[in-house]
N, C-alpha and C positions, 0 to 999 in steps of 0.2 A: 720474756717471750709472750704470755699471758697478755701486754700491752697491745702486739700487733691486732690482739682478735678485737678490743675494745673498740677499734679504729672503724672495724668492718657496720655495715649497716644490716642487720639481719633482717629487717624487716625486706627491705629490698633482697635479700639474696634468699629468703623464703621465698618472697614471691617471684622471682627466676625458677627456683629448683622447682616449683609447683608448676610453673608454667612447662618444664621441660618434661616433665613427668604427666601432665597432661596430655603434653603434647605427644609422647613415646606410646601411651596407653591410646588415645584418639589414632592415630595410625593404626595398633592393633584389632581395633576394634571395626575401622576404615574397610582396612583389607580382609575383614574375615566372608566364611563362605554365606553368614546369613545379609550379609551388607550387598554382596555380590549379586546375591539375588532381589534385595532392592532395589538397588541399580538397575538392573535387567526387568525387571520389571515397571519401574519408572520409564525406561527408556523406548518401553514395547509399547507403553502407553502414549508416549509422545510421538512415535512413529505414527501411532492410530490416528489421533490427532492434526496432525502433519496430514496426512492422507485428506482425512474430511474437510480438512480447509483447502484444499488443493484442488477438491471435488468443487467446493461452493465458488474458488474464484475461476475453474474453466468454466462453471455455469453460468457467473458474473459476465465474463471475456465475452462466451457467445451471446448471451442476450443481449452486451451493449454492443458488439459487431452487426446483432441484428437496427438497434433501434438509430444507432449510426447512418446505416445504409438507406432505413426509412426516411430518416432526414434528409437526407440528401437528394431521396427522390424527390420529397416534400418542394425544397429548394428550388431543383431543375423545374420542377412544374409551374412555379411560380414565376419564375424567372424567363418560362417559357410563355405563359398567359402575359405579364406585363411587355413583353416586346410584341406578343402579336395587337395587344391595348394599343402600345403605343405607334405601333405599324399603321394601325385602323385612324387611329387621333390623325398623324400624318399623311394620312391617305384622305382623307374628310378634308382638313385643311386646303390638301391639295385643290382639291376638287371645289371647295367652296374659292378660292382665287383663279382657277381657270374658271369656274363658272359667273365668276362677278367681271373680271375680262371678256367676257363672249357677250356679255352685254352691254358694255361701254362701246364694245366694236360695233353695233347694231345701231 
């Protein structure tokens, strides 16, 4: 009978039973009421946290909705000056070919 034990690896079955008995006490210790309050405390802390970044990225939101909008004024105004440019070039044009015609006619 004495045989079967020789067979066994005790070094391995130490470090199982250590591992279960770690792990049995780590739960104890997990659930107890000063753990509970780390937790809750951790957790109030991340809340805060949470908050103040939420703070900085509505501030982020509207200031880049503000400088968005700027640009795009930017844009339209540009876009409004080069068509009356180019309104004015074509209008000049105009006018320099009706004007070089009025004097071939003459």
């Amino acid at each position: 009978m004495l045989k079967c034990f020789e067979k066994i690896d005790w070094k391995k079955t130490g470090i199982f039973a250590g591992g279960v008995l770690f792990g049995t006490a780590g739960i104890k210790v997990l659930s107890s009421k000063d753990a509970k309050k780390v937790y809750t405390s951790c957790t109030a802390a991340f809340l805060r946290a949470k908050e103040c970044v939420m703070n900085t990225v509505s501030t982020v939101q509207e200031n880049a909705g503000d400088i968005y909008a700027g640009a795009k004024e930017i844009n339209e105004e540009r876009a409004a000056k080069a068509e009356a440019e180019a309104f004015a070039d074509a209008e000049a044009e105009a006018a320099e070919k009706t004007g070089t015609a009025e004097n071939t006619e003459e």
